[in-house]
N, C-alpha and C positions, 0 to 999 in steps of 0.2 A: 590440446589447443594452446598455443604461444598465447603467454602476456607477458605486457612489461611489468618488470621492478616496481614500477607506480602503481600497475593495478592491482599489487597484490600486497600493497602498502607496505615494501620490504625499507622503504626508505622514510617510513614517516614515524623519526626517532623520538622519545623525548625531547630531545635538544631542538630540533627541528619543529616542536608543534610551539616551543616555548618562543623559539625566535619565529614565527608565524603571529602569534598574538604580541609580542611584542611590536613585531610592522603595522601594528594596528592601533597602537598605542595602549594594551593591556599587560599587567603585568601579575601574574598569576601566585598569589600569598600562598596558596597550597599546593600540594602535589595534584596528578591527574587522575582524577577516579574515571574507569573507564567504562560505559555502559554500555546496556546489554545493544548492538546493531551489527548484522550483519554484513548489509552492503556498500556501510559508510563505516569511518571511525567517527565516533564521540565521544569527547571526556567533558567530565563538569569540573570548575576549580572555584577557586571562590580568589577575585579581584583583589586591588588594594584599599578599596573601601568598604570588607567585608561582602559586598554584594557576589550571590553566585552567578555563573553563566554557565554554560554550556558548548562546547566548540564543537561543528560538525566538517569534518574533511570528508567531499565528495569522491565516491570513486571517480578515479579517471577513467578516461572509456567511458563510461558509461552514457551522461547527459554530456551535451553541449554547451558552453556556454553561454548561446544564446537560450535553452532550456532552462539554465539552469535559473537566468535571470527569468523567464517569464512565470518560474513559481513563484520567486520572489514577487515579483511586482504583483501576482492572486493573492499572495497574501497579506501585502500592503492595500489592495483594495478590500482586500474584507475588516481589517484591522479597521479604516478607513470610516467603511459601516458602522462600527461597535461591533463587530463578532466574536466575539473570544476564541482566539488561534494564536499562538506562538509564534509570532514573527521572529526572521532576523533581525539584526541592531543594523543602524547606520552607523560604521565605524571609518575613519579614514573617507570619510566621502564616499562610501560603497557599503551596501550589502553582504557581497559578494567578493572577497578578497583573492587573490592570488599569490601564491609565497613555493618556489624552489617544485614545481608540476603538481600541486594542488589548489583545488579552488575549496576555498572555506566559508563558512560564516560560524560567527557568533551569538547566539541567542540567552535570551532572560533563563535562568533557572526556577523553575514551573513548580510547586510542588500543590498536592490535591492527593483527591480519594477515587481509589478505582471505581471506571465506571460500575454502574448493577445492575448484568443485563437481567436481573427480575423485578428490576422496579419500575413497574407502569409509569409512575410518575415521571421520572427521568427519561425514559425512552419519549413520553409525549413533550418534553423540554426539546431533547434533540430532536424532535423531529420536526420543531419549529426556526431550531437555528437551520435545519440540514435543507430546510426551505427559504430563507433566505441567503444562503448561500450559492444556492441554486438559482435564485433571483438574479447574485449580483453574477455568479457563471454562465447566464445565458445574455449577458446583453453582448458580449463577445467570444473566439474562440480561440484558443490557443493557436498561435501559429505553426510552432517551430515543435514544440512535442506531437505524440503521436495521438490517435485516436481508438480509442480499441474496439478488435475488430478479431479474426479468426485467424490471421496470418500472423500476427504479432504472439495471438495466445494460443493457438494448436499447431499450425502448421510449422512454422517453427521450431518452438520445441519439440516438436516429433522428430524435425531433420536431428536436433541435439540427443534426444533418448535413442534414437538406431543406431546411432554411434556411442551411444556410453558405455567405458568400460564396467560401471559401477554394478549392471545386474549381469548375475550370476548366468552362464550358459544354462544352467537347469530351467531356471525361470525364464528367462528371455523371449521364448516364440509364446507362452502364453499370458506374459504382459502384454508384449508389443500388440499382440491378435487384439486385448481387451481395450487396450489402446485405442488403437482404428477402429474397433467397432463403436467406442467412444466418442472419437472424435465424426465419425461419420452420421453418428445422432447430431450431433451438435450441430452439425450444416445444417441437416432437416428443420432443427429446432429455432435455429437464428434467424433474425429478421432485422431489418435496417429501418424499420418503421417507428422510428422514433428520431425527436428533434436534440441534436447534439448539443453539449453545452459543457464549459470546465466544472472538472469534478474534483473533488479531494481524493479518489482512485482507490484508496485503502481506509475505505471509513467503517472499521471493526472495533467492539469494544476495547482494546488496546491501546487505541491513538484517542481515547476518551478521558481526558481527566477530570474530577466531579470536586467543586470547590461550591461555589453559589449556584452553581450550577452547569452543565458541560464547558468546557474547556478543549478544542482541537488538536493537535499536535500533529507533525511530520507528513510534510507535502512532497514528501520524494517521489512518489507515484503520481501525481497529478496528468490528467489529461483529458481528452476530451471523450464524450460519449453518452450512456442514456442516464439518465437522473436517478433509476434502479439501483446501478453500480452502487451510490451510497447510501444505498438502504438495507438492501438483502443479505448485509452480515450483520445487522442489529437482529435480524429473528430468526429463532431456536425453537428447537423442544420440536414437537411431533404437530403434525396438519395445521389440527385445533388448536392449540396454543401459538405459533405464527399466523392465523387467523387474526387471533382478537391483538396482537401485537402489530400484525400491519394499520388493522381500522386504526389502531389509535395513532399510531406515527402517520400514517398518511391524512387524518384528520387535523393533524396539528403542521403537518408540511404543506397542507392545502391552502393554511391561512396568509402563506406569503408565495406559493409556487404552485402552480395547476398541474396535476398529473396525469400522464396517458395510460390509463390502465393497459392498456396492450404491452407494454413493459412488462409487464407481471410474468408475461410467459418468457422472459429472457432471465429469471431467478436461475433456474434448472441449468441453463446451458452455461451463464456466468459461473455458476460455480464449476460445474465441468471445467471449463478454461481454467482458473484458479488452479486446480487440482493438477491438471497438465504443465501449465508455465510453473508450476512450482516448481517441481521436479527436476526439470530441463533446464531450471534457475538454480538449482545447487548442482545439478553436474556441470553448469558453464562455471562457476565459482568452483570449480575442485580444486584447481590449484592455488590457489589462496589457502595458504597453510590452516586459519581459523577454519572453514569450513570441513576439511578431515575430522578436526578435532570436536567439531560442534558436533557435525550429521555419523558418528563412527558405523552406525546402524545402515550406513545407506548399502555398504558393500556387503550385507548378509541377506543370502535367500527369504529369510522370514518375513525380512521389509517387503521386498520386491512382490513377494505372495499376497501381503496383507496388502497394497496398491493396486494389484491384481483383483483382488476382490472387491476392493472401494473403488475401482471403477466399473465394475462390474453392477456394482450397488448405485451406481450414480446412475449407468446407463438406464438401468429397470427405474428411476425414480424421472427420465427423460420419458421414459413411456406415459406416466401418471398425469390428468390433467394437471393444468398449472396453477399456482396456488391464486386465491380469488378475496376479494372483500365479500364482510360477510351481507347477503340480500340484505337492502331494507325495502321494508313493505307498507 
């Protein structure tokens, strides 16, 4: 699969990220510490007034920038709110810079305590911002990003996995089989009956920083869809233990956003998707040199086996009713 120079960020030098913030009127006292991201670059430096930031250079390809402006602008409406999320800065009269075919921003350097996906208490925090969020996400819908749906996250990267050279001919016909049989649950299992609204897209313990308490981060994913999507990665552990995890986040989501429990049965097949656009998202990233080096495991039979099986284990848990709040009586 061709890309350009750009999107494999063979041209975005030191020198070039330095005269990027300088067009912006920053001037970087320290070197580039580079952090952990895949499908952007970012470094933190620290200003000339000691203050740190953080610089994020968008892939190219990727979003549009009319996208890329409309996370911005969610996330200036929630800042707006009070919601603690990491906005970009307005620098130079924009958010959203552009310097030599990348589009950047600059953001505050955030520092806090990982989230703790076992602390009740904190899940029932976030589960009161992740409802006013969703408040301020459904008075409108994104335009210009996508909505997700089964084309963007199965069928797609299906077209990407039949073509990847990454798994091994030994393995190949009895991934690709667990594949389809996969994704052909997932049709069953989908439903459209639920009311669309902007989401933060990837809200996993990860993108959670814990200070006074939650703190959001990273709306590269942002789009539109069911109000589940930002739920169903805060709970873990086995039936009973995502039980009494959901009553308490959906209790405390309830107090600013009304939920349609019929969403519940779309846990199972989100995650199925997940699982699939993952994969089909590092074999489209192959040539971008970082991803070899990161994923080295993807060109061995044993991954491919062990995918094999974890879909196989996802399809059997598509069979199991959907997870439920617990009665009250």
């Amino acid at each position: 699969m061709p890309t350009t120079p750009a999107f494999n960020f063979h041209a975005l030098t030191p020198d070039l990220i330095l005269d990027a913030l300088q067009h912006v009127g920053l001037y970087a006292e320290s070197g580039l510490t580079e952090l952990n991201s895949y499908e952007n670059r970012v470094f933190q430096f620290m200003g000339e007034a000691r203050q740190r930031y953080v610089v994020k250079f968008y892939r190219p390809e990727r979003w549009s920038e009319a996208q890329l402006r409309e996370e911005h602008a969610f996330a200036a409406e929630l800042n707006e709110a009070e919601i603690p999320l990491i906005a970009p800065l307005l620098l130079a009269g924009d958010t959203l810079n552009h310097y030599h075919g990348y589009f950047f921003a600059v953001f505050p350097s955030a520092g806090g305590r990982q989230y703790e996906v076992d602390n009740l208490d904190q899940l029932e925090m976030v589960g009161r911002y992740l409802g006013r969020i969703h408040q301020i996400g459904g008075k409108q819908l994104f335009g210009a990003r996508p909505t997700i749906g089964l084309d963007e996250y199965v069928f797609q990267p299906r077209q990407v996995l039949d073509a990847c050279p990454l798994i091994p001919r030994a393995q190949r016909h009895d991934f690709l089989l667990a594949a389809d049989n996969l994704i052909s649950a997932v049709q069953l299992h989908w439903h459209t009956q639920w009311q669309s609204l902007r989401l933060h897209g990837d809200c996993h313990p990860g993108n959670i920083l814990w200070r006074d308490g939650p703190c959001f981060v990273d709306l590269d994913d942002a789009r539109n869809g069911p109000a589940v999507q930002d739920l169903w990665m805060l709970l873990h552990g086995d039936k009973a233990e995502q039980r009494i995890q959901l009553d308490i986040l959906l209790e405390a989501y309830e107090e600013f956003s009304e939920f349609d429990q019929r969403e519940l049965a779309l846990i199972e097949p989100l995650r199925a998707m997940r699982m699939v656009h993952y994969l089909a998202w590092v074999a489209r990233r192959w040539h971008d040199p970082a991803f070899p080096r990161s994923f080295p495991w993807m060109t061995e039979g044993s991954f491919w086996e062990s995918q094999t099986a974890a879909f196989r284990e996802q399809l059997n848990q598509l069979q199991e009713p959907p997870l439920q709040l617990t009665p009250m009586y």
